[in-house]
Kinemage of the C-alpha trace (Angstrom):
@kinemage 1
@onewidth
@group {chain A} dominant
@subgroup {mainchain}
@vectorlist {calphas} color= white
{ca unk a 1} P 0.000 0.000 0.000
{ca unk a 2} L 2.875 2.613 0.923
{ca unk a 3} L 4.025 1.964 -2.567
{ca unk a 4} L 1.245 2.978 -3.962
{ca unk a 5} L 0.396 5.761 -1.806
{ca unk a 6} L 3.779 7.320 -3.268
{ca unk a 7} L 2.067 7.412 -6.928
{ca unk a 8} L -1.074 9.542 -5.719
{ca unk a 9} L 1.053 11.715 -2.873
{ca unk a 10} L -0.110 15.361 -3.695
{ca unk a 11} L 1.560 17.451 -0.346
{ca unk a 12} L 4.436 17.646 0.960
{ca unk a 13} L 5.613 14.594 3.567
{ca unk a 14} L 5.349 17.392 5.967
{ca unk a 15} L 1.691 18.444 5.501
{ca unk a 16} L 0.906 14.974 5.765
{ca unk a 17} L 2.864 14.269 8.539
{ca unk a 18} L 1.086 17.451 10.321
{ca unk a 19} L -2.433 16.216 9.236
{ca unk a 20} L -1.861 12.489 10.277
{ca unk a 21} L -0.574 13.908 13.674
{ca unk a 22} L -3.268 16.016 14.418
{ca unk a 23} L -6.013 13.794 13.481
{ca unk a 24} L -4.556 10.828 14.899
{ca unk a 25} L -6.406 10.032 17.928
{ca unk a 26} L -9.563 10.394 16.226
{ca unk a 27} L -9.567 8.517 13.133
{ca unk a 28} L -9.745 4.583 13.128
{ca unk a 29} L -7.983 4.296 10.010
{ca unk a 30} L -4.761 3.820 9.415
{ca unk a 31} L -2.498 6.944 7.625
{ca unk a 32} L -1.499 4.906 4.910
{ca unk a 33} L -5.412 3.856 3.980
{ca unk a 34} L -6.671 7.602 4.500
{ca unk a 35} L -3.826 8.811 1.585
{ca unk a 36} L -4.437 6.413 -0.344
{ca unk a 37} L -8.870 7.192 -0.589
{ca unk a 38} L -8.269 11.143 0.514
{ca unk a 39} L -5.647 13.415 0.737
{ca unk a 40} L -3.073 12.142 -1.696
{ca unk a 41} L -5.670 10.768 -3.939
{ca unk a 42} L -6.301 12.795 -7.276
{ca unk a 43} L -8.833 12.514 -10.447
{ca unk a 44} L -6.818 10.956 -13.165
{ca unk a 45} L -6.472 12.509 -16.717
{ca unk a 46} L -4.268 9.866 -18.381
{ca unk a 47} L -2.889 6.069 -17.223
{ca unk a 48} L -0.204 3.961 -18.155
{ca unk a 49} L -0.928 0.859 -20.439
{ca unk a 50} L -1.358 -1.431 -17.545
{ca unk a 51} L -4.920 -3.549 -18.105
{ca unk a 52} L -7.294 -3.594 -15.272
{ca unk a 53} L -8.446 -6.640 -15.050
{ca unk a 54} L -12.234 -8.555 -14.162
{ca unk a 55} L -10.756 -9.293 -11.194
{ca unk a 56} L -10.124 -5.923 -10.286
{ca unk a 57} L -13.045 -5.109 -10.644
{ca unk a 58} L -14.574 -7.590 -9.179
{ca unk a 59} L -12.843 -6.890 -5.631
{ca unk a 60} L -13.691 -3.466 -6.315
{ca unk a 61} L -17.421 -4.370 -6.053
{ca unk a 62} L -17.442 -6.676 -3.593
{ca unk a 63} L -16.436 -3.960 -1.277
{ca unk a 64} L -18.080 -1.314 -2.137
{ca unk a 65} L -21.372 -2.833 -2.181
{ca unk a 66} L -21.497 -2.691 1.562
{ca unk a 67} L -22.171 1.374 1.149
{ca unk a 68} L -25.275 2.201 3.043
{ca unk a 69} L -28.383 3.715 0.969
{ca unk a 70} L -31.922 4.690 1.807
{ca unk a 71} L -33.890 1.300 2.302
{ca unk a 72} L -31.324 -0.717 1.140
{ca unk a 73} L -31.931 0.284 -2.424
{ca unk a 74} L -29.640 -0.678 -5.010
{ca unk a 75} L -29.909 0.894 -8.157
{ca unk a 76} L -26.347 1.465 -9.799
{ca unk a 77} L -25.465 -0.466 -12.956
{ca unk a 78} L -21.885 -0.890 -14.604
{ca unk a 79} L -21.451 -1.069 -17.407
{ca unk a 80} L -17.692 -2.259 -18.736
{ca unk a 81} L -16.650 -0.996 -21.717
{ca unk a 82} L -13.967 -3.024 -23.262
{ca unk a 83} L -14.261 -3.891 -27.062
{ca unk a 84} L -12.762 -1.340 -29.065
{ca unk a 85} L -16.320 -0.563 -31.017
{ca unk a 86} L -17.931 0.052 -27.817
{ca unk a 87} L -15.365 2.215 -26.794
{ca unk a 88} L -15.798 3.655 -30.127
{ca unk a 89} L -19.800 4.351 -29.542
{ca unk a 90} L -18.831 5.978 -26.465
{ca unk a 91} L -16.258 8.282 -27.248
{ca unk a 92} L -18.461 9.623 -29.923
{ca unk a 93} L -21.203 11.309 -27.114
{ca unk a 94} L -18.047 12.428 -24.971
{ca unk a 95} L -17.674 16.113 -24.689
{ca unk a 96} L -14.208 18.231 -25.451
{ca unk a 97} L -11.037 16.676 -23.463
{ca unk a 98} L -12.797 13.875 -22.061
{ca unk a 99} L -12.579 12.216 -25.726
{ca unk a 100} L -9.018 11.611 -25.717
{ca unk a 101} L -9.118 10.442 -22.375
{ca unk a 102} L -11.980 8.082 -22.633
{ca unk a 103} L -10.024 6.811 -25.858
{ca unk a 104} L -7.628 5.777 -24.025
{ca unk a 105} L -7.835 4.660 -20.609
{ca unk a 106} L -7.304 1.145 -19.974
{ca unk a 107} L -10.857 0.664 -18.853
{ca unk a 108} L -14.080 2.742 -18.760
{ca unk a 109} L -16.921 2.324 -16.584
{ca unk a 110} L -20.635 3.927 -17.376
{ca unk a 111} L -22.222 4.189 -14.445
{ca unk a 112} L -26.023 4.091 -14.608
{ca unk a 113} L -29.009 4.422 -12.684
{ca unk a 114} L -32.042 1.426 -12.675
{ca unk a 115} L -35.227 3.341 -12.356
{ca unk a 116} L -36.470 -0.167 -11.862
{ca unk a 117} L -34.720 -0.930 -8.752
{ca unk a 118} L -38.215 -0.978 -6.773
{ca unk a 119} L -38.368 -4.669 -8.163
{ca unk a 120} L -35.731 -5.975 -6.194
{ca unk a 121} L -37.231 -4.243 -2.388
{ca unk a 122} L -39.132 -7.544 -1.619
{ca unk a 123} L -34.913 -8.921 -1.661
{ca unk a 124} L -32.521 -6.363 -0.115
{ca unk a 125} L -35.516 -4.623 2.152
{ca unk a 126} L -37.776 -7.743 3.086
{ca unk a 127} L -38.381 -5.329 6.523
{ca unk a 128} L -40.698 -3.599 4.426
{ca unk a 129} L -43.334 -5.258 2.660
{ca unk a 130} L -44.703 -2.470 0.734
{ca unk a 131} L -41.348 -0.568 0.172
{ca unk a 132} L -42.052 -1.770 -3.805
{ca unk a 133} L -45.761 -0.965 -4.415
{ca unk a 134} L -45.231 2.309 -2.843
{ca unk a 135} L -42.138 2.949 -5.456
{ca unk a 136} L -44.279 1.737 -8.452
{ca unk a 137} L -47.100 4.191 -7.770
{ca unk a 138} L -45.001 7.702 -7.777
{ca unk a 139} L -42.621 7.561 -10.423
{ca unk a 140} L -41.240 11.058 -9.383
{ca unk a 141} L -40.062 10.096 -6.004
{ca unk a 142} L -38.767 6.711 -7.385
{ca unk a 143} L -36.679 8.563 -10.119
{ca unk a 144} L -35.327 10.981 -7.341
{ca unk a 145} L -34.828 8.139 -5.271
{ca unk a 146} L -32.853 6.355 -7.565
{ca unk a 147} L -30.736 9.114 -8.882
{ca unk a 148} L -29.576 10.256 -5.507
{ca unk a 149} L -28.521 6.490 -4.337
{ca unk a 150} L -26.609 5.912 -7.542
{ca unk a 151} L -24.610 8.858 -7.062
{ca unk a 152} L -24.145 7.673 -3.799
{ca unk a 153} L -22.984 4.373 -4.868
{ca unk a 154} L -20.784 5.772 -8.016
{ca unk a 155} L -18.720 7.622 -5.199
{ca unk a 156} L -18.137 4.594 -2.940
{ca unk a 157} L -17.113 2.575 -6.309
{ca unk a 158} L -14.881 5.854 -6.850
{ca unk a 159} L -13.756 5.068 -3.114
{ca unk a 160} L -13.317 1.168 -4.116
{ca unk a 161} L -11.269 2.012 -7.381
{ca unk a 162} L -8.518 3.795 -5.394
{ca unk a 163} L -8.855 1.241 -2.515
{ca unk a 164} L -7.942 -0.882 -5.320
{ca unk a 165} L -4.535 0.644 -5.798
{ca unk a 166} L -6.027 2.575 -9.235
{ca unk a 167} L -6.881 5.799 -9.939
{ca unk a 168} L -10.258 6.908 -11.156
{ca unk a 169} L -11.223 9.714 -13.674
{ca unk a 170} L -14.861 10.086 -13.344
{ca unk a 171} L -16.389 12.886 -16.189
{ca unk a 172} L -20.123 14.237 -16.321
{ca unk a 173} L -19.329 15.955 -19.640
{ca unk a 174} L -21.551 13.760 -22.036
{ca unk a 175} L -24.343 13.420 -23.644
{ca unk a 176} L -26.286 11.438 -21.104
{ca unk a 177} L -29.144 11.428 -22.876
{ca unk a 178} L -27.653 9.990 -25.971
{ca unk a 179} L -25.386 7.784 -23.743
{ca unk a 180} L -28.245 6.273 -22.501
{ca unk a 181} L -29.948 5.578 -25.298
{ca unk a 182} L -26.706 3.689 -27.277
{ca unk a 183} L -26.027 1.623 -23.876
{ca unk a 184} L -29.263 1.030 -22.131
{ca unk a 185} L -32.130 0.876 -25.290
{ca unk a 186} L -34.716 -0.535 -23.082
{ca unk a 187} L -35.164 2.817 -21.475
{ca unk a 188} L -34.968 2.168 -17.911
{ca unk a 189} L -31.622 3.338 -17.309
{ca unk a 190} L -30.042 6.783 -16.940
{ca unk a 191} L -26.117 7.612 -17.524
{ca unk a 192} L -25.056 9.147 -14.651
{ca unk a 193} L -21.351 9.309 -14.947
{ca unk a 194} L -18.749 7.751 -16.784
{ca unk a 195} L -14.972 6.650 -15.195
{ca unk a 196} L -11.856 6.214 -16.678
{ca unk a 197} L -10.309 3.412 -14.628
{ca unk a 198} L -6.284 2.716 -14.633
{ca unk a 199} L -2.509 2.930 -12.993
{ca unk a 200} L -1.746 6.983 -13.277
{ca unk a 201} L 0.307 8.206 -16.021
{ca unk a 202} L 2.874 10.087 -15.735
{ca unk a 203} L 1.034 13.648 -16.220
{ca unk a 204} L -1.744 11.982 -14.742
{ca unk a 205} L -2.372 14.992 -12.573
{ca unk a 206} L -3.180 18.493 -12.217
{ca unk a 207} L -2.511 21.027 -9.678
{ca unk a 208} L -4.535 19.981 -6.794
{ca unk a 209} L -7.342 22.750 -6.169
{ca unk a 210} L -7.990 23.765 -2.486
{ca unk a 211} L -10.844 22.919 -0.133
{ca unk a 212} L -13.271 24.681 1.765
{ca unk a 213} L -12.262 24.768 5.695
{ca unk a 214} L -14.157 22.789 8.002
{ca unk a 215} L -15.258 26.351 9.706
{ca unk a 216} L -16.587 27.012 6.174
{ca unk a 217} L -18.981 23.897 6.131
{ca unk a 218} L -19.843 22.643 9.467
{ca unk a 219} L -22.059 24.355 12.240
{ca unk a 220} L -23.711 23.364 15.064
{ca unk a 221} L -27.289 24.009 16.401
């Protein structure tokens, strides 16, 4: 893990010697695991030739499936695209610079919502009997419900990519729409996001942009 914490480090040892110090006491995981998902973790923009394999991703999704969501709920899809005429179809609805990436990464994922994930309730929520019916009969709160716990899910597979020793490009800037329609024809899925999936590059990375201060987010009441 160390090893591969030294591909994503973004600050100096120092600043990460400072943060590990002061948070220390507080945090159950270890420093090493914490660089490697958060601070010296970075959105990819190129990757080395390396294959990711089914395996990979595999693991990758056998972790991250544990993520909590409302009820249980389930409703990301993956798509894998890995034959070069998929790839092709994909590129095509990819906006500006995220062509060239999504041309080449090793792997690309299209991340999806199932506005039919209702149908498996009775399953993963038997605690609620009625948790389906009540889904079926307002399609506005069950698209809402599944957009919101897809993106939740996308960002613990984000989590599981770089847990995973990879780094993870995800883009919004497609045509979703059109995305949609060339991967999921039946009509009950929605492209959410799509992530380019591989070892960093060697100008995998861009200047890392600063974060709001926890005085700037958090309050109490």
């Amino acid at each position: 893990m160390k090893l591969t914490v030294q591909l994503f480090m973004t600050q100096t040892h120092d600043d990460l010697t400072e943060l590990e110090a002061q948070f220390a006491d507080h945090l159950e995981l270890a420093p090493e695991a914490a660089d490697l998902l958060f601070r010296a973790a970075r959105t990819a923009n190129s990757f080395s030739d390396e294959p990711v394999t089914d395996e990979q991703v595999r693991a990758i999704f056998e972790l991250v499936k544990w993520g909590p969501t409302a009820m249980n709920n389930q409703p990301l899809r993956i798509v894998l695209v890995r034959s070069p005429e998929a790839r092709g179809r994909l590129v095509e609805h990819m906006g500006g610079n995220n062509k060239p990436k999504t041309s080449t990464a090793p792997l690309v994922a299209i991340l999806a919502a199932d506005d039919d994930f209702h149908d498996e309730l009775p399953t993963v929520f038997p605690i609620f009997p009625g948790a389906r019916d009540m889904l079926a009969a307002d399609d506005e709160n069950r698209r809402t419900t599944a957009d919101l716990n897809a993106t939740l899910q996308a960002a613990y597979f984000i989590l599981g990519v770089r847990a995973a020793g990879l780094a993870a490009g995800p883009m919004t800037g497609f045509d979703a729409a059109a995305v949609s329609r060339e991967f999921f024809p039946d009509g009950k899925h929605r492209a959410l996001m799509v992530v380019n999936i591989g070892r960093p590059g060697p100008d995998a990375w861009f200047d890392r942009l600063p974060r709001l201060g926890y005085d700037e987010v958090v309050t109490s009441v």
